[in-house]
Residue, then its C-alpha position, 0 to 999 in steps of 0.5 A: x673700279x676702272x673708268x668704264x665699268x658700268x656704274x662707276x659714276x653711281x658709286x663715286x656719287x654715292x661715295x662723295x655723298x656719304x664723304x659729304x654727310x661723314x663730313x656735316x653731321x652729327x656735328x661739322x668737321x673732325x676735331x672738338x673742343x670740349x669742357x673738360x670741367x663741369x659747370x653744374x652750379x654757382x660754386x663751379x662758376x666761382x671756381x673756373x672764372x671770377x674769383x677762383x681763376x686768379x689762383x691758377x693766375x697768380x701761380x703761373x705768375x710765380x712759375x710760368x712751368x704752372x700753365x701746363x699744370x693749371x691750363x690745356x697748354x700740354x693738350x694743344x696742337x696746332x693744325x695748318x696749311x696754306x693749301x697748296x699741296x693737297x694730296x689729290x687736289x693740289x693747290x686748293x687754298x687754305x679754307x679748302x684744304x680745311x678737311x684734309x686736317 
């Protein structure tokens, strides 16, 4: 819309509002971290933790190629910024470019 048309003001509000709640809920940000084994009893308790981790343990141990086998390791992906560059925005900082990733 260009700069003078009537109500231009009132839509780019509505837009940052919606941006705003897009952003908040249901939960905040874009990217989650999730179980990706259930934890339902006492048995799946012993299996992801103590006594059963020190099987994936032992065997990235004999061949550290096991972590992407037995860990998220091939699932991972880091995201970062010093925020100097934003598109848009320029130099905002790195908590303020949080968004933007």
């Amino acid at each position: 819309m260009p700069e003078n048309t009537p109500g231009s003001d009132e839509v780019r509000a509505q837009l940052r509002k919606s941006a705003l709640e897009y952003h908040e809920f249901p939960t905040p940000g874009k990217i989650a971290i999730a179980a990706t084994k259930q934890l339902s009893n006492q048995r799946d308790l012993a299996l992801a933790y103590s006594p059963g981790v020190a099987a994936a343990c032992e065997e990235i141990v004999n061949d550290p190629n096991n972590a992407f086998k037995y860990t998220s390791r091939g699932n991972l992906v880091a995201v970062v910024t010093n925020g100097t560059a934003v598109l848009g925005l320029g130099d905002i900082g790195p908590l303020a470019a949080k968004p933007v990733m």
